[in-house]
PQR file with spaces between the fields and no chain letter, atoms N, CA, C, O and H, PARSE charges and radii, in Angstrom:
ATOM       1  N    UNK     1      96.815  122.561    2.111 -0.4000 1.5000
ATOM       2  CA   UNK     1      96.408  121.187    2.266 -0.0000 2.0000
ATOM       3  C    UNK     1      97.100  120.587    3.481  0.5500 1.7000
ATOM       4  O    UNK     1      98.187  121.110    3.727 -0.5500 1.4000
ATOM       5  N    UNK     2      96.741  119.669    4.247 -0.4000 1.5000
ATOM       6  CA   UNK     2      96.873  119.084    5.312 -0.0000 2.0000
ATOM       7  C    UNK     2      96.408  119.366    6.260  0.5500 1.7000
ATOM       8  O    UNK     2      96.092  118.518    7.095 -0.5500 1.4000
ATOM       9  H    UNK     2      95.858  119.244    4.048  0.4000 1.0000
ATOM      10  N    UNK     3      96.225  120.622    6.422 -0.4000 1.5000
ATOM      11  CA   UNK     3      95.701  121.055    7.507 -0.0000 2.0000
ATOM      12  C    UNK     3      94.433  120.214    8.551  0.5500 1.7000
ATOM      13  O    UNK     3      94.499  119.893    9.737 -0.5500 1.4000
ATOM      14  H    UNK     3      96.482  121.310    5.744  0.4000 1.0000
ATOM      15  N    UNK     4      93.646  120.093    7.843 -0.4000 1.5000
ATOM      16  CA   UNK     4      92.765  118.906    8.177 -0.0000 2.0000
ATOM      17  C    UNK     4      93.179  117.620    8.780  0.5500 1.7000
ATOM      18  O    UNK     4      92.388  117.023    9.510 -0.5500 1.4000
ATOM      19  H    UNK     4      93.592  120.354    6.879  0.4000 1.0000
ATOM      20  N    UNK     5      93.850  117.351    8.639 -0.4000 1.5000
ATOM      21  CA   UNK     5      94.630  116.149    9.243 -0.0000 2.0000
ATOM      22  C    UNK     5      95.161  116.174   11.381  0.5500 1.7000
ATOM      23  O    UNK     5      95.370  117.158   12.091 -0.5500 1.4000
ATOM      24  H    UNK     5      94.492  117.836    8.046  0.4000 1.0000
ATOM      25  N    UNK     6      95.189  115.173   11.626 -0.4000 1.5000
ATOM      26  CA   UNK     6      95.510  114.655   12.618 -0.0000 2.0000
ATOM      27  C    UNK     6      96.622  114.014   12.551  0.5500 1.7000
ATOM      28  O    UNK     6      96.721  113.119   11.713 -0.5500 1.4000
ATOM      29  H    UNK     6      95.019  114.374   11.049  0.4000 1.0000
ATOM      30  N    UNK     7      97.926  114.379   13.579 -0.4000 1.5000
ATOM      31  CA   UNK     7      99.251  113.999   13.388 -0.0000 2.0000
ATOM      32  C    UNK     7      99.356  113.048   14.448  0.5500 1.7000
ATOM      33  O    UNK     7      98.867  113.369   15.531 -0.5500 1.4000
ATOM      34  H    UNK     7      97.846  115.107   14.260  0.4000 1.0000
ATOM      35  N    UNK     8      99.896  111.957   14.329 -0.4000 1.5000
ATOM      36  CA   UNK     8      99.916  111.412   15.961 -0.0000 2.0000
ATOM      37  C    UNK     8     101.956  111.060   15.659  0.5500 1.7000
ATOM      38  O    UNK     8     102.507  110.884   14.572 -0.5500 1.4000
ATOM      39  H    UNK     8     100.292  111.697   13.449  0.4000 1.0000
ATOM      40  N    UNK     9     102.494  111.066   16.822 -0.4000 1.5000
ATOM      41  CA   UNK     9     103.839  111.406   17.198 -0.0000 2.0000
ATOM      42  C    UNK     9     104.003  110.489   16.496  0.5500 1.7000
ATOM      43  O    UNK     9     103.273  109.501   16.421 -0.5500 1.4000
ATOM      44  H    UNK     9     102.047  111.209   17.705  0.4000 1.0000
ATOM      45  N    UNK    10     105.607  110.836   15.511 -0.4000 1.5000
ATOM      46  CA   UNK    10     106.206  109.741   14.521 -0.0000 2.0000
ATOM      47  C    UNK    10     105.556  109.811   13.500  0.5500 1.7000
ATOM      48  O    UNK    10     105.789  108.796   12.843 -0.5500 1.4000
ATOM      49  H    UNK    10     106.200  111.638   15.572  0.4000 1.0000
ATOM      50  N    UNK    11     104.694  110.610   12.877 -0.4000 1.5000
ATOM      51  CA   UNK    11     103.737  110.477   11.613 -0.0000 2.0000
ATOM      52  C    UNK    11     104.963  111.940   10.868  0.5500 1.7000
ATOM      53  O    UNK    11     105.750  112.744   11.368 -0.5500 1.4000
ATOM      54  H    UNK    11     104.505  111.434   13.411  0.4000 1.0000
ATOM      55  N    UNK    12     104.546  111.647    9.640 -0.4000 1.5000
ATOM      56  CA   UNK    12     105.591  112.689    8.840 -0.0000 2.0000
ATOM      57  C    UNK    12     104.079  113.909    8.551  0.5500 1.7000
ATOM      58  O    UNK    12     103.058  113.332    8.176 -0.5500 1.4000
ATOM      59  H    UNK    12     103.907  110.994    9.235  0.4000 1.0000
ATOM      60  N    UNK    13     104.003  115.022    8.673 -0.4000 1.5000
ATOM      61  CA   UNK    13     103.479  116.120    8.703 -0.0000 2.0000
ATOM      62  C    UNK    13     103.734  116.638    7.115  0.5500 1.7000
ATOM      63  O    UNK    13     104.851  117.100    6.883 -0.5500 1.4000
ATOM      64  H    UNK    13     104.832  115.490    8.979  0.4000 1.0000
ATOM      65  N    UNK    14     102.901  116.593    6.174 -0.4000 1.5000
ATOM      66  CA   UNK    14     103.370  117.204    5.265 -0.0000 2.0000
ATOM      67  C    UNK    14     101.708  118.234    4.640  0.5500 1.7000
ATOM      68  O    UNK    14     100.567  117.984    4.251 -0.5500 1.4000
ATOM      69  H    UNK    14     101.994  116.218    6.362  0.4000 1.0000
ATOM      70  N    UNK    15     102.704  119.572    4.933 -0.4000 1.5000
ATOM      71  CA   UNK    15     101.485  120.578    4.423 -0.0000 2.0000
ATOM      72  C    UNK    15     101.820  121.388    3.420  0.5500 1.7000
ATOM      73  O    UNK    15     102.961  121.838    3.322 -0.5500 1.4000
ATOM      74  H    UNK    15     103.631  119.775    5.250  0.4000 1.0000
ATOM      75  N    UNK    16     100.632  121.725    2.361 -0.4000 1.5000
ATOM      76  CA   UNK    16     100.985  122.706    1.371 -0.0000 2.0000
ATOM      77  C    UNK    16     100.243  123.556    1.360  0.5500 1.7000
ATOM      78  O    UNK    16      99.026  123.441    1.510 -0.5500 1.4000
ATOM      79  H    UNK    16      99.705  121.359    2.440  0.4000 1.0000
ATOM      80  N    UNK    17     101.192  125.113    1.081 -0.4000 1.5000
ATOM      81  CA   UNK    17     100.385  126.355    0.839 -0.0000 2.0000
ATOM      82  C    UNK    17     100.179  126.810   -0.340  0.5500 1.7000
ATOM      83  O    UNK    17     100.806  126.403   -1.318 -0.5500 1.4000
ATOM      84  H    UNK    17     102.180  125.207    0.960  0.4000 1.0000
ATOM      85  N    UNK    18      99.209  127.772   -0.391 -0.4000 1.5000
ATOM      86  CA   UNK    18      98.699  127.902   -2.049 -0.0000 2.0000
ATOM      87  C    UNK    18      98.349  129.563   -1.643  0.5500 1.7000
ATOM      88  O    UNK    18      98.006  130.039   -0.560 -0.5500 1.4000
ATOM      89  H    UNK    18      98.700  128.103    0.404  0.4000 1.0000
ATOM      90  N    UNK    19      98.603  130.278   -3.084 -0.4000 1.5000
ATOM      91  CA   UNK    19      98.174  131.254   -3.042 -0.0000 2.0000
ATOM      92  C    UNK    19      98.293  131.898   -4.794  0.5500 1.7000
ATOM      93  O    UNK    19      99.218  131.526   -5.515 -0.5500 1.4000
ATOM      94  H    UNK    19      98.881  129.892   -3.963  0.4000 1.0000
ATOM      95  N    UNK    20      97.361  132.756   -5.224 -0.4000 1.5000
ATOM      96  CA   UNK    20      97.466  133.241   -6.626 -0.0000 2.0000
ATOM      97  C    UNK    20      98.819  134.156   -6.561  0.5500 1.7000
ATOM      98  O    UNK    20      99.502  134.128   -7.585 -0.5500 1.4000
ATOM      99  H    UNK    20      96.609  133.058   -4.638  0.4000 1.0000
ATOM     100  N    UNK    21      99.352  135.077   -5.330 -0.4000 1.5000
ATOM     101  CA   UNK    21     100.085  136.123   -5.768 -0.0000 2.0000
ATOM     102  C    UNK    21     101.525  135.523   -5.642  0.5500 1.7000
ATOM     103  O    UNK    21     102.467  136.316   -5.647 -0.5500 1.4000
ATOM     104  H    UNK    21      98.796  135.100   -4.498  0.4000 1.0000
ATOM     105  N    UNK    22     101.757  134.233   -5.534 -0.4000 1.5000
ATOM     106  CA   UNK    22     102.868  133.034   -4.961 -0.0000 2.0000
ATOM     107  C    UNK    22     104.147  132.987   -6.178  0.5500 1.7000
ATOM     108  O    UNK    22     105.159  132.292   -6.095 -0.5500 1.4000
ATOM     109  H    UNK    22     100.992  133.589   -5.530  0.4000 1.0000
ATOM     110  N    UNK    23     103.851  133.772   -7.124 -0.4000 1.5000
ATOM     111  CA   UNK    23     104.731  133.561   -8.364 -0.0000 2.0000
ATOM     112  C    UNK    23     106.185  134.129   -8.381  0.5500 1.7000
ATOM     113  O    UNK    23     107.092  133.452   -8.864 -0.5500 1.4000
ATOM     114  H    UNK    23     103.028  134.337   -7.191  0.4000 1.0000
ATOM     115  N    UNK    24     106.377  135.175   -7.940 -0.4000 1.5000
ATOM     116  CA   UNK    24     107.338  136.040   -7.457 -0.0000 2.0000
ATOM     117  C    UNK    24     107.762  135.705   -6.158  0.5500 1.7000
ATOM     118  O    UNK    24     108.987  135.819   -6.155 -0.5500 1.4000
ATOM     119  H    UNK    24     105.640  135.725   -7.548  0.4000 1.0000
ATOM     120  N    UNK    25     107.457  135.436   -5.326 -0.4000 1.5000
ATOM     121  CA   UNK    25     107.605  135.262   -3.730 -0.0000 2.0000
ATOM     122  C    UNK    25     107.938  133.749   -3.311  0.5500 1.7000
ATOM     123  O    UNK    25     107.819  132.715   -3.967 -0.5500 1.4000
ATOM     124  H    UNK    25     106.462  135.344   -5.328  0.4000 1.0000
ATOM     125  N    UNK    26     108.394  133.961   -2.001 -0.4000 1.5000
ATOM     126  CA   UNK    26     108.717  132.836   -0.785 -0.0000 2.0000
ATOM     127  C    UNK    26     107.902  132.664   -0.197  0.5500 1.7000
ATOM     128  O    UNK    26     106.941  133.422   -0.321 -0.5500 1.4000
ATOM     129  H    UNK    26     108.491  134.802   -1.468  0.4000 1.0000
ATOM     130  N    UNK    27     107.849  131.517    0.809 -0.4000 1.5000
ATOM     131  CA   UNK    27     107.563  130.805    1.332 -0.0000 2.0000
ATOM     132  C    UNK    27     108.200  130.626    2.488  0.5500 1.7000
ATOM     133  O    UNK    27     108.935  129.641    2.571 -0.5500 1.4000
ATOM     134  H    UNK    27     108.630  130.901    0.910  0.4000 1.0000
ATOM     135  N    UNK    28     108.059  131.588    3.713 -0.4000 1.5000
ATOM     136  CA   UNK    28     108.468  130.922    4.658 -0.0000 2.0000
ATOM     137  C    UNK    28     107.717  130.053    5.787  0.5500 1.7000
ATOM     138  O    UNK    28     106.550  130.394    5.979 -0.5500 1.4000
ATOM     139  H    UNK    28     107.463  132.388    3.646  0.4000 1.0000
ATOM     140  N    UNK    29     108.141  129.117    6.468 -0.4000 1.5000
ATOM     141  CA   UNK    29     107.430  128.661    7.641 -0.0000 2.0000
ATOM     142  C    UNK    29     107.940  128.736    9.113  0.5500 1.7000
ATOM     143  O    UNK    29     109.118  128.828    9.461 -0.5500 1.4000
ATOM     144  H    UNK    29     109.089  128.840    6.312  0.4000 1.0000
ATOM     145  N    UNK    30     106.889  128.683    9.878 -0.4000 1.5000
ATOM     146  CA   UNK    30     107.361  129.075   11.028 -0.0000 2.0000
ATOM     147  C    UNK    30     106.187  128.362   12.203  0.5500 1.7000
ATOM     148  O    UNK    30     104.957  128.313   12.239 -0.5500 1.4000
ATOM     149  H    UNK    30     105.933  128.608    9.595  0.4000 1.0000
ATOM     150  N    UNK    31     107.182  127.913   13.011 -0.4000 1.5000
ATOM     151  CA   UNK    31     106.681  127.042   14.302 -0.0000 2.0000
ATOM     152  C    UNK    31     106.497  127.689   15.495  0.5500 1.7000
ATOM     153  O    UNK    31     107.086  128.764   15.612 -0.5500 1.4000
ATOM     154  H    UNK    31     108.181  127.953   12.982  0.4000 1.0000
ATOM     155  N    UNK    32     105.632  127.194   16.678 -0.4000 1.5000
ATOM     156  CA   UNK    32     105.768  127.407   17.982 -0.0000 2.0000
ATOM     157  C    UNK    32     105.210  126.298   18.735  0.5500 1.7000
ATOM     158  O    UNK    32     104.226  125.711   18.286 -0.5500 1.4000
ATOM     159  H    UNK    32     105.153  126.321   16.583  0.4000 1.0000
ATOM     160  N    UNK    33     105.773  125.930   19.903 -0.4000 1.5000
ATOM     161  CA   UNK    33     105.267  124.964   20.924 -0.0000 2.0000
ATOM     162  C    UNK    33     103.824  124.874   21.341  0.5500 1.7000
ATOM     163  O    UNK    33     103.168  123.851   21.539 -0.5500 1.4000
ATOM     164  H    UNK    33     106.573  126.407   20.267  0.4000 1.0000
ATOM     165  N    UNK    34     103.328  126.543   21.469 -0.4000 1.5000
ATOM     166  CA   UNK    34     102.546  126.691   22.482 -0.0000 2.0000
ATOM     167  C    UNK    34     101.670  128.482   21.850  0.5500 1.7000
ATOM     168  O    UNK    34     102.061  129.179   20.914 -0.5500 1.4000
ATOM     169  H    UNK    34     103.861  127.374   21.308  0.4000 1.0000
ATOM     170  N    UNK    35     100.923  128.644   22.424 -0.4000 1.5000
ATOM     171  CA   UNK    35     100.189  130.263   22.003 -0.0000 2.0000
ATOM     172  C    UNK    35     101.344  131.557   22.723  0.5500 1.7000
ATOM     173  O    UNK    35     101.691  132.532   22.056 -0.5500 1.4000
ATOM     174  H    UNK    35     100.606  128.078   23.185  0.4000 1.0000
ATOM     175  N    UNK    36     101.757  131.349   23.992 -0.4000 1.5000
ATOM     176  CA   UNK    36     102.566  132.144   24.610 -0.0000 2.0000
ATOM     177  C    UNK    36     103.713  132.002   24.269  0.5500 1.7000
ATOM     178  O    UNK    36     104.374  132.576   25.134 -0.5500 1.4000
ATOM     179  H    UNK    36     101.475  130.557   24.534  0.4000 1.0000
ATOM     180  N    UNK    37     104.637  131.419   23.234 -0.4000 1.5000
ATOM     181  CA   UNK    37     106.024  131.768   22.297 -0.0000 2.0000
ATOM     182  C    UNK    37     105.611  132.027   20.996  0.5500 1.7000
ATOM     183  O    UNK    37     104.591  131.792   20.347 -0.5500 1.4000
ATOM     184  H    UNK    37     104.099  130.952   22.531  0.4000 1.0000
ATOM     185  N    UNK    38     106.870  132.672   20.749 -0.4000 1.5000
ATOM     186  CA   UNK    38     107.165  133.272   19.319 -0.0000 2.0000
ATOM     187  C    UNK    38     107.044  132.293   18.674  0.5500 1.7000
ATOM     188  O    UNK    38     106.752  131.163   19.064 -0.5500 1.4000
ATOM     189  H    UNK    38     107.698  132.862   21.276  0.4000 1.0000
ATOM     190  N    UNK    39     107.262  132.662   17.630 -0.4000 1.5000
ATOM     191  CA   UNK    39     107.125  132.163   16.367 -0.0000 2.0000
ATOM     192  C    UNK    39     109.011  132.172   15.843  0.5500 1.7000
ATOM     193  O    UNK    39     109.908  133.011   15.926 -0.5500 1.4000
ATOM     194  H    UNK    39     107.499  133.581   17.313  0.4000 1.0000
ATOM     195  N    UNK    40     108.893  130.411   15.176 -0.4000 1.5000
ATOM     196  CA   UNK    40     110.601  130.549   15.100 -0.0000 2.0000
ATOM     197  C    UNK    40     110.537  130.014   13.646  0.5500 1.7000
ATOM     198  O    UNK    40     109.700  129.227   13.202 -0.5500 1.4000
ATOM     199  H    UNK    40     108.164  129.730   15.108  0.4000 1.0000
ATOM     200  N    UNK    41     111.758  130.685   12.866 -0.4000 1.5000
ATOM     201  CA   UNK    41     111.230  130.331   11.195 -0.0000 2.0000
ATOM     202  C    UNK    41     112.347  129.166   11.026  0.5500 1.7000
ATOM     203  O    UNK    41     113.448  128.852   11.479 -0.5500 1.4000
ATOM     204  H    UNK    41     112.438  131.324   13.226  0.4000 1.0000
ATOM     205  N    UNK    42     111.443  128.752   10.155 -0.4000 1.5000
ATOM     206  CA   UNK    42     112.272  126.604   10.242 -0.0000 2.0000
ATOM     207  C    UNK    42     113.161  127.233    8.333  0.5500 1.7000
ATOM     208  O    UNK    42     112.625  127.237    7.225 -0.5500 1.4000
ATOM     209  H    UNK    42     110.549  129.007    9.787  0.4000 1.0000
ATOM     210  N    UNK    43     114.493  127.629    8.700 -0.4000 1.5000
ATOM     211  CA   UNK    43     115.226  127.876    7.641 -0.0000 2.0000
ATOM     212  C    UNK    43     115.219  126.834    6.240  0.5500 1.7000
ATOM     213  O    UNK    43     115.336  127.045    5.033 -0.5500 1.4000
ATOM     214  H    UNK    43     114.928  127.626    9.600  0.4000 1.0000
ATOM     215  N    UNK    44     115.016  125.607    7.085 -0.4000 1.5000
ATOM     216  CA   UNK    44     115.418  124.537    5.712 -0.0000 2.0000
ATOM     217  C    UNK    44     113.805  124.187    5.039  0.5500 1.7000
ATOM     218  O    UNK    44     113.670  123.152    4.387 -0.5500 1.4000
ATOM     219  H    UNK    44     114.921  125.436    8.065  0.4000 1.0000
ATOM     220  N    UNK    45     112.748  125.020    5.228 -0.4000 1.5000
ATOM     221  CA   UNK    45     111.906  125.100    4.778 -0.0000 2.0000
ATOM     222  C    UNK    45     111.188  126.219    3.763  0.5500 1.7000
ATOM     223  O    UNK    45     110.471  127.025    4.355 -0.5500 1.4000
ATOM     224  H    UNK    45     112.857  125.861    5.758  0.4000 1.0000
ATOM     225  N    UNK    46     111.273  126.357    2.491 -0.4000 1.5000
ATOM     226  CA   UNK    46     111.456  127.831    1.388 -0.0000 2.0000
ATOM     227  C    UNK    46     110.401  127.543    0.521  0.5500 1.7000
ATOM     228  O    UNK    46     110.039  128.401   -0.285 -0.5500 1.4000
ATOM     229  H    UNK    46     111.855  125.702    2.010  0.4000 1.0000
ATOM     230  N    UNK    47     109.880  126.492    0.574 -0.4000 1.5000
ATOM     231  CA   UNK    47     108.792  126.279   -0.598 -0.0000 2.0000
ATOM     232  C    UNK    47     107.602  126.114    0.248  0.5500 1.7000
ATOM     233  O    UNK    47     107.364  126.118    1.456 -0.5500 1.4000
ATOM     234  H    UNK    47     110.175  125.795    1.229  0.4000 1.0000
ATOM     235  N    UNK    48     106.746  125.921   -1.180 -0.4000 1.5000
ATOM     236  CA   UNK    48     105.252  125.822   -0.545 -0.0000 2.0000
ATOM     237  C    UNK    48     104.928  124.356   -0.221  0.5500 1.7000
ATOM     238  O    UNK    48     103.778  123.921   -0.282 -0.5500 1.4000
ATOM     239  H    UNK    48     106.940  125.917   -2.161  0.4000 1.0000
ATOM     240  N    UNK    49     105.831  123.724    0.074 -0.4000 1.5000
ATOM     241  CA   UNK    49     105.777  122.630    0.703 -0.0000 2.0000
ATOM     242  C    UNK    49     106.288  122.013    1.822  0.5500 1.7000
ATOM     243  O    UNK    49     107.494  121.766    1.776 -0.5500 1.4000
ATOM     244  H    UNK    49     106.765  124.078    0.123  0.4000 1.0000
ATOM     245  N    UNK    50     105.560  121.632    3.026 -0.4000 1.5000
ATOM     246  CA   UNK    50     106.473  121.353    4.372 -0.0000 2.0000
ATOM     247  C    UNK    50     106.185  120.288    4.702  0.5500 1.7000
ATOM     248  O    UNK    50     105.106  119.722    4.525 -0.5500 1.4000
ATOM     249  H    UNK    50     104.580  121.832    3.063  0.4000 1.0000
ATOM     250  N    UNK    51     107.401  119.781    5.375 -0.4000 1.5000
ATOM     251  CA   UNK    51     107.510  118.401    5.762 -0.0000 2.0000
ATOM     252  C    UNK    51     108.293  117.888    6.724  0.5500 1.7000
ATOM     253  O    UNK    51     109.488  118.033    6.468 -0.5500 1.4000
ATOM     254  H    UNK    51     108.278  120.241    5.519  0.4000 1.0000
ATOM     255  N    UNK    52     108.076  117.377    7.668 -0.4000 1.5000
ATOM     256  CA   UNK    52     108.478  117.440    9.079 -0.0000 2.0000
ATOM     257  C    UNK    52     107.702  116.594    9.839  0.5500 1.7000
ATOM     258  O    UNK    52     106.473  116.642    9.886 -0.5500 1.4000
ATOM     259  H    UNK    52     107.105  117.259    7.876  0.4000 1.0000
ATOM     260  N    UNK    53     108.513  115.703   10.526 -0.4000 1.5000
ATOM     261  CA   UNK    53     107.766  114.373   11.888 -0.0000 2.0000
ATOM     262  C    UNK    53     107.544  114.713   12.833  0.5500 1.7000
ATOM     263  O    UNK    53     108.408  115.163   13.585 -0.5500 1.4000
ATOM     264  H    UNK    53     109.512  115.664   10.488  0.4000 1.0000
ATOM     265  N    UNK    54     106.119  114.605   13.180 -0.4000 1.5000
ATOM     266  CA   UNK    54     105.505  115.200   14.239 -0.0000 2.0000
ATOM     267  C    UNK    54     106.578  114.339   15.626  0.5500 1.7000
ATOM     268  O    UNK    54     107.109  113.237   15.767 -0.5500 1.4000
ATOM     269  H    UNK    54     105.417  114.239   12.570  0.4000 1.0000
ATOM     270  N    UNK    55     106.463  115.592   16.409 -0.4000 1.5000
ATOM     271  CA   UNK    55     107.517  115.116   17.249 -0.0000 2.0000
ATOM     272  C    UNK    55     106.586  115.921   18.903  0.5500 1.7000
ATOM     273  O    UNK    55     106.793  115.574   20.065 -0.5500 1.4000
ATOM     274  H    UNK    55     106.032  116.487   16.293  0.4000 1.0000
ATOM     275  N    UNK    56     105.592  117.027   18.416 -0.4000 1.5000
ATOM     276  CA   UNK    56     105.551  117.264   19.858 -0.0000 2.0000
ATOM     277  C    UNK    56     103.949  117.443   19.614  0.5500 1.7000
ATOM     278  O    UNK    56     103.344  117.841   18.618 -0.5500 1.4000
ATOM     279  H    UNK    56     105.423  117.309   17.472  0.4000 1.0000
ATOM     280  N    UNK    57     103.474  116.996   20.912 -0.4000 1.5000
ATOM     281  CA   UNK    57     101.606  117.417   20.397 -0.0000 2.0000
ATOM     282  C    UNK    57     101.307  118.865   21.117  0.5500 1.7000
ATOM     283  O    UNK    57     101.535  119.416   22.194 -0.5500 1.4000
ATOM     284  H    UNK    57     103.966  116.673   21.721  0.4000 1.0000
ATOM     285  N    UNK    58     100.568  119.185   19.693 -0.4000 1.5000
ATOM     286  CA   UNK    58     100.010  120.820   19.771 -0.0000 2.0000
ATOM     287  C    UNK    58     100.966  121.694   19.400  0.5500 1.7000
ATOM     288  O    UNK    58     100.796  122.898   19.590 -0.5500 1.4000
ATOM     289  H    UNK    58     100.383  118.737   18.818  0.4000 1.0000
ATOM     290  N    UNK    59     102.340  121.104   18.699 -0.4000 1.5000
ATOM     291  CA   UNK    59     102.666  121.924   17.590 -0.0000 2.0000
ATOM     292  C    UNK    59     101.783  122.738   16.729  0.5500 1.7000
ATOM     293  O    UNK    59     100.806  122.273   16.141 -0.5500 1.4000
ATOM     294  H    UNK    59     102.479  120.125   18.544  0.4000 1.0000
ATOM     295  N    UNK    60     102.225  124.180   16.667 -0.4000 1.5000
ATOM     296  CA   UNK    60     101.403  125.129   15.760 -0.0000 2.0000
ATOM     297  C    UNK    60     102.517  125.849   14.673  0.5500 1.7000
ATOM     298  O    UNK    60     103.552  126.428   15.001 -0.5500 1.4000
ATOM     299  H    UNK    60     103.018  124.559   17.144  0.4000 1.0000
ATOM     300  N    UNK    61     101.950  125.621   13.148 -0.4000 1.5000
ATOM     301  CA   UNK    61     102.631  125.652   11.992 -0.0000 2.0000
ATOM     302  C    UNK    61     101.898  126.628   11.567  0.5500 1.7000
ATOM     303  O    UNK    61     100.721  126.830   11.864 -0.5500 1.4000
ATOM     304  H    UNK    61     101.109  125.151   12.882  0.4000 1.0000
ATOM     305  N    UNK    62     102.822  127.489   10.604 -0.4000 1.5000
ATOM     306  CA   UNK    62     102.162  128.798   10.200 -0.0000 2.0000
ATOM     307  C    UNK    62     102.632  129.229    8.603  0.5500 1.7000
ATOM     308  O    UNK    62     103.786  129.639    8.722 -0.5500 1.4000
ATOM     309  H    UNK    62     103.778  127.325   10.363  0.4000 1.0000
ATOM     310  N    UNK    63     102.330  129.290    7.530 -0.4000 1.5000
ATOM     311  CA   UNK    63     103.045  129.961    6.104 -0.0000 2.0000
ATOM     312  C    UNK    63     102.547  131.071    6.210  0.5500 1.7000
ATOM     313  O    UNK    63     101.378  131.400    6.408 -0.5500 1.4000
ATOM     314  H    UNK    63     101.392  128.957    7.433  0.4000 1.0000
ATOM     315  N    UNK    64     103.896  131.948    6.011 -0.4000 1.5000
ATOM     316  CA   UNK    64     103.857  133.172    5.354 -0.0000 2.0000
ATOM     317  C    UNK    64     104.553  133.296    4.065  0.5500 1.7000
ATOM     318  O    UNK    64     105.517  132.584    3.786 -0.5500 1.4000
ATOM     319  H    UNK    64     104.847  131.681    5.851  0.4000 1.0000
ATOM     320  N    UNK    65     104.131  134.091    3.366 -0.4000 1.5000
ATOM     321  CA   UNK    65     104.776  134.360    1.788 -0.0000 2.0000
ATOM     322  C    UNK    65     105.170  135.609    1.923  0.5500 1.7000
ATOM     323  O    UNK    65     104.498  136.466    2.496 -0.5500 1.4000
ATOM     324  H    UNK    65     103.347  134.669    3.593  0.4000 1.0000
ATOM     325  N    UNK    66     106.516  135.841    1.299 -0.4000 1.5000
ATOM     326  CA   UNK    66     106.918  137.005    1.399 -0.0000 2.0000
ATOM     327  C    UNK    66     107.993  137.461    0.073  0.5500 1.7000
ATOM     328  O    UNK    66     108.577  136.579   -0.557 -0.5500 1.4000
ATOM     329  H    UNK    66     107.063  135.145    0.833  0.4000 1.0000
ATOM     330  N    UNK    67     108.156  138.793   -0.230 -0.4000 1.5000
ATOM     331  CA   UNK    67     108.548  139.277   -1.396 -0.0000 2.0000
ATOM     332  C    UNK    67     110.259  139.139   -1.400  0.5500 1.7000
ATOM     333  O    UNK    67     110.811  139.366   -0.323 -0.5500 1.4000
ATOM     334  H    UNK    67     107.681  139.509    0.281  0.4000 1.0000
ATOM     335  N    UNK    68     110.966  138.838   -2.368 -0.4000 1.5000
ATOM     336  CA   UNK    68     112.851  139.291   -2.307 -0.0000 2.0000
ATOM     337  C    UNK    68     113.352  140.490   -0.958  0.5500 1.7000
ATOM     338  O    UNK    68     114.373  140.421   -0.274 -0.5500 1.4000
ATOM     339  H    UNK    68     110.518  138.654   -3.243  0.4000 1.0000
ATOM     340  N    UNK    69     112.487  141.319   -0.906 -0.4000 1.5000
ATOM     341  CA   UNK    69     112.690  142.081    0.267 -0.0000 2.0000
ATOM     342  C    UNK    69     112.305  141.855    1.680  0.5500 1.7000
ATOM     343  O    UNK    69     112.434  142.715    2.552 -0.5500 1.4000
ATOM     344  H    UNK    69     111.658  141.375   -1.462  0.4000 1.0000
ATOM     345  N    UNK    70     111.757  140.491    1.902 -0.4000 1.5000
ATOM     346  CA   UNK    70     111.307  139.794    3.295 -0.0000 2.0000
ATOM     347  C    UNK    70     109.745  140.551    4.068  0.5500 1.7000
ATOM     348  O    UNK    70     109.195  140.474    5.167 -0.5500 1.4000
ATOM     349  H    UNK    70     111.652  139.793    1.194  0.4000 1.0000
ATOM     350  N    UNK    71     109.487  141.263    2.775 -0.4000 1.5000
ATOM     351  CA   UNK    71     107.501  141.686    3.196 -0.0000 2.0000
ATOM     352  C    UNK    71     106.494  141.223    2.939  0.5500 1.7000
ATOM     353  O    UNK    71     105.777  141.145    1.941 -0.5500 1.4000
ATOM     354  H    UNK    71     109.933  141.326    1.883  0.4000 1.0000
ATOM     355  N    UNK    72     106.471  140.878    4.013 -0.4000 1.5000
ATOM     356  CA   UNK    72     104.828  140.309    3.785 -0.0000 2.0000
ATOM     357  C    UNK    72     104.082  140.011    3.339  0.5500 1.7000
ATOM     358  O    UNK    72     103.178  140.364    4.097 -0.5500 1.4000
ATOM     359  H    UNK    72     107.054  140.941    4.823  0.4000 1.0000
ATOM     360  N    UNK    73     103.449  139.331    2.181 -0.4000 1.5000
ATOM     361  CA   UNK    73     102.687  139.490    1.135 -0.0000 2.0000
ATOM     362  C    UNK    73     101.393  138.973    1.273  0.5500 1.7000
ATOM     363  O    UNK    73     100.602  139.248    0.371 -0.5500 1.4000
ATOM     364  H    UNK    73     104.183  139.045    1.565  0.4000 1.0000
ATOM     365  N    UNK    74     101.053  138.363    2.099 -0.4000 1.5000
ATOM     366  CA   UNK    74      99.945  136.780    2.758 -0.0000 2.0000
ATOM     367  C    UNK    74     100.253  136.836    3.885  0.5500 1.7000
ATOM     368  O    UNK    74      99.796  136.025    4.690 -0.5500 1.4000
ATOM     369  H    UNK    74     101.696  138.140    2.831  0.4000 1.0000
């Protein structure tokens, strides 16, 4: 959810991920500026819920779910 949305700078960003196999597993998220950088994982973020003030335009936000052993699952 949120995804749909339009952030304009100073707006609070709040997105949620969903998934059936989500019961056992994490939630990580992870940002980048731009298409040509990495991907950097936002630590204080573990649930399926994110929340964060838009601060730069064309921020790109990403959930991955992943198992106690940090694989991949989604």
């Amino acid at each position: 959810m949120g995804l749909a949305h339009h952030y304009h700078t100073g707006d609070e960003v709040e997105l949620v991920a969903s998934s059936e196999t989500a019961e056992d597993a994490q939630w990580q998220w992870h940002t980048r500026d731009s298409d040509d950088q990495e991907w950097s994982l936002v630590s204080a973020q573990t649930t399926e819920r994110f929340s964060r003030e838009a601060t730069l335009d064309g921020l790109q936000i990403k959930a991955v779910l992943v198992n106690d052993d940090e694989e991949v699952l989604e």
